[in-house]
C-alpha positions as CSV (number, residue, x, y, z in Angstrom):
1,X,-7.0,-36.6,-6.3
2,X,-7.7,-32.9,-7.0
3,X,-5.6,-29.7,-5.8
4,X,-7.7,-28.3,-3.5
5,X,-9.1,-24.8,-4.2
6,X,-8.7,-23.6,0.1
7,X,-5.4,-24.8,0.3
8,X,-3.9,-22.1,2.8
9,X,-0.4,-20.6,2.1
10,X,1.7,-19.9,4.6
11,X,2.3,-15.8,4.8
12,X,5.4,-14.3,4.6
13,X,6.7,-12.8,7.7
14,X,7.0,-9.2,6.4
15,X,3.5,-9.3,4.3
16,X,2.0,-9.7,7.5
17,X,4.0,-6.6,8.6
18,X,3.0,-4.8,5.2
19,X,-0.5,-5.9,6.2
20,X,-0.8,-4.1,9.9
21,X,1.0,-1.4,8.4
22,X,-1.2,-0.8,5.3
23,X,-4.0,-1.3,7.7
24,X,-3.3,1.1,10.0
25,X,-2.0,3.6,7.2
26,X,-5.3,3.4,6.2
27,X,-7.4,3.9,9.1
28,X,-5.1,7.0,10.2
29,X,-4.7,8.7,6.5
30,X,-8.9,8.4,6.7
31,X,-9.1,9.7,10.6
32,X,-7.0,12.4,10.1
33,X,-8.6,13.6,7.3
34,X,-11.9,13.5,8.6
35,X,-10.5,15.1,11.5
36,X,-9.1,18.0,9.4
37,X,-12.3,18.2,7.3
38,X,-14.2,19.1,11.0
39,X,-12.0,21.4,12.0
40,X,-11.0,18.5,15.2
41,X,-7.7,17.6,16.2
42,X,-4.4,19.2,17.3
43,X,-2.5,19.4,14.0
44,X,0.4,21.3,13.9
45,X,3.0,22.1,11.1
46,X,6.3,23.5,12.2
47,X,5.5,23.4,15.3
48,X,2.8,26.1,14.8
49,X,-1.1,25.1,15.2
50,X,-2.9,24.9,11.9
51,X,-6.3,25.5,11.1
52,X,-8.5,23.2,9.2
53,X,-7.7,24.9,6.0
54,X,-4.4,24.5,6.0
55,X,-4.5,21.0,7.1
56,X,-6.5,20.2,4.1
57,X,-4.6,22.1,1.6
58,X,-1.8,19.7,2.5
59,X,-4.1,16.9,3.1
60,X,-4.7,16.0,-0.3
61,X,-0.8,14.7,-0.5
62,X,-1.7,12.2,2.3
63,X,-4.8,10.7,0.9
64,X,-3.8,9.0,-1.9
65,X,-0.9,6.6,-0.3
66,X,-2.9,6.3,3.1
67,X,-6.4,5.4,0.5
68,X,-3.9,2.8,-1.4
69,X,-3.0,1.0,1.1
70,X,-6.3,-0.2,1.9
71,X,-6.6,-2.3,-1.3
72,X,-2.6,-3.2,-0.6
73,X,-4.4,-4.4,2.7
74,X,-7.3,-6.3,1.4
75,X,-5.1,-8.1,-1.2
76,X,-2.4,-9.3,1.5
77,X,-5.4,-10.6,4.1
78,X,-7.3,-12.1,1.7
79,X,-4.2,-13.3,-0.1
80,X,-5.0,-12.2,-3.7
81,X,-1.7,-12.8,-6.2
82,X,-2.2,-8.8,-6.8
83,X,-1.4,-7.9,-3.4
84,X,2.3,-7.5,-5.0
85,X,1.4,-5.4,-7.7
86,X,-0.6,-3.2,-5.6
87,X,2.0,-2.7,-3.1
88,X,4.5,-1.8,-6.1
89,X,1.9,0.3,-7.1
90,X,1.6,1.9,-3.7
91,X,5.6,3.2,-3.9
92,X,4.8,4.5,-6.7
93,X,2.4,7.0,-5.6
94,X,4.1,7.5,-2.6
95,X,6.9,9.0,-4.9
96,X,5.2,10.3,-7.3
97,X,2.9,12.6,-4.6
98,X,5.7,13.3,-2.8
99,X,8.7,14.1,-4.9
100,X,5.8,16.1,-6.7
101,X,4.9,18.2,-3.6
102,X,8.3,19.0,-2.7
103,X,9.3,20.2,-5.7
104,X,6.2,22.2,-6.1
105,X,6.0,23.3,-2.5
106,X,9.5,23.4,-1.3
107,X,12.6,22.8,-3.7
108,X,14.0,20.3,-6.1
109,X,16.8,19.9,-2.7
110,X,13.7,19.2,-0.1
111,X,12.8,16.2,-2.9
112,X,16.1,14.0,-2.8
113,X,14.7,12.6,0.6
114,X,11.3,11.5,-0.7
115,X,13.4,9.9,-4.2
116,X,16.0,8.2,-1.9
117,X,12.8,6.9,0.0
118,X,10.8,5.7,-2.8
119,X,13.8,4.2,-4.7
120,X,14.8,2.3,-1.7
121,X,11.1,0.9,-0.7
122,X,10.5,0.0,-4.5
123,X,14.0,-1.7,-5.0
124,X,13.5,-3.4,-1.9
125,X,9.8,-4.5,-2.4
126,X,10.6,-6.0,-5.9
127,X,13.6,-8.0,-4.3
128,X,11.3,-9.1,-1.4
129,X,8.2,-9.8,-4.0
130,X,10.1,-11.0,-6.9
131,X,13.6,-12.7,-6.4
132,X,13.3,-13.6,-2.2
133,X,12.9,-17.8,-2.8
134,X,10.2,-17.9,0.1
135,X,7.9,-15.0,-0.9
136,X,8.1,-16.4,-4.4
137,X,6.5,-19.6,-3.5
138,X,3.6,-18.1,-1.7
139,X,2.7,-16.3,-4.3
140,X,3.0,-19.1,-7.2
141,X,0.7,-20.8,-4.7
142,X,-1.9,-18.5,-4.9
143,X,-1.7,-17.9,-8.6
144,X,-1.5,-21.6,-9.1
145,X,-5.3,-21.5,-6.7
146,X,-6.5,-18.8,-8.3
147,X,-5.9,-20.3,-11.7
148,X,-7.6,-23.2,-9.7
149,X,-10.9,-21.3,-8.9
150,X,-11.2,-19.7,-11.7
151,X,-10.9,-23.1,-14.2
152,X,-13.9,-24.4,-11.3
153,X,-15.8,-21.5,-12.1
154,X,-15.7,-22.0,-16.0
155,X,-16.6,-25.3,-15.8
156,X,-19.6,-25.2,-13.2
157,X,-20.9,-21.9,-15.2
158,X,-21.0,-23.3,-18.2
């Protein structure tokens, strides 16, 4: 008897959280922004309305985490061993772009919030992704049917 190549893994209760919220990050980064690029919407900053150029001057901070979490999204639905790097990879540019702004925009002060936020999400990720017994599992089941797949694929091909 052969391991079977569909064998379906049960998903971790916070993936499928990481999934709707990578989702709808997503969809919203990509709304808004099309929403700014028109010149539609009600977006304010401090309270005061702002005009499509200034929405997309800050825009551009936004995109990259909100277009990164559609492959986060895509690797967790379709259950791809990746998904975990990709959502590391995801903190990471969340940091990166916005410790970056602040210090470039604001002060090295305004970026201890987005490096406390960043540190927390990534340490807490990795523990979830890489030490948390259950989540471990799941994902040594899908490398172990990927690994599957891909042997099947060797074989048939050639």
């Amino acid at each position: 008897m052969s391991l079977s190549p569909r064998k379906t893994y049960e998903m971790p209760f916070l993936l499928s959280v990481a999934l709707g919220c990578a989702t709808l990050a997503c969809v919203f980064t990509l709304w808004a922004a099309l929403l700014g690029l028109v010149g539609r919407g009600d977006f304010k900053f401090n309270g005061q309305p702002a005009d499509p150029a200034r929405v997309m001057r800050y825009v551009w901070v936004l995109l990259p985490p909100g277009l990164l979490a559609g492959p986060v999204a895509y690797g967790i639905r379709r259950e791809r061993s990746w998904s975990r790097y990709a959502i590391l990879l995801w903190w990471v540019a969340y940091g990166a772009l916005f410790i970056g702004f602040n210090l470039v925009v604001n002060t090295a002060q305004a970026a201890i919030e987005p490096t406390v936020n960043t540190l927390l999400g990534l340490g807490f990720s990795w523990w979830y992704l890489y030490r948390k017994a259950n989540v471990v599992a799941y994902y040594d089941g899908l490398e172990t049917r990927e690994m599957i797949n891909g042997h099947e694929a060797n074989v048939a091909g050639g």
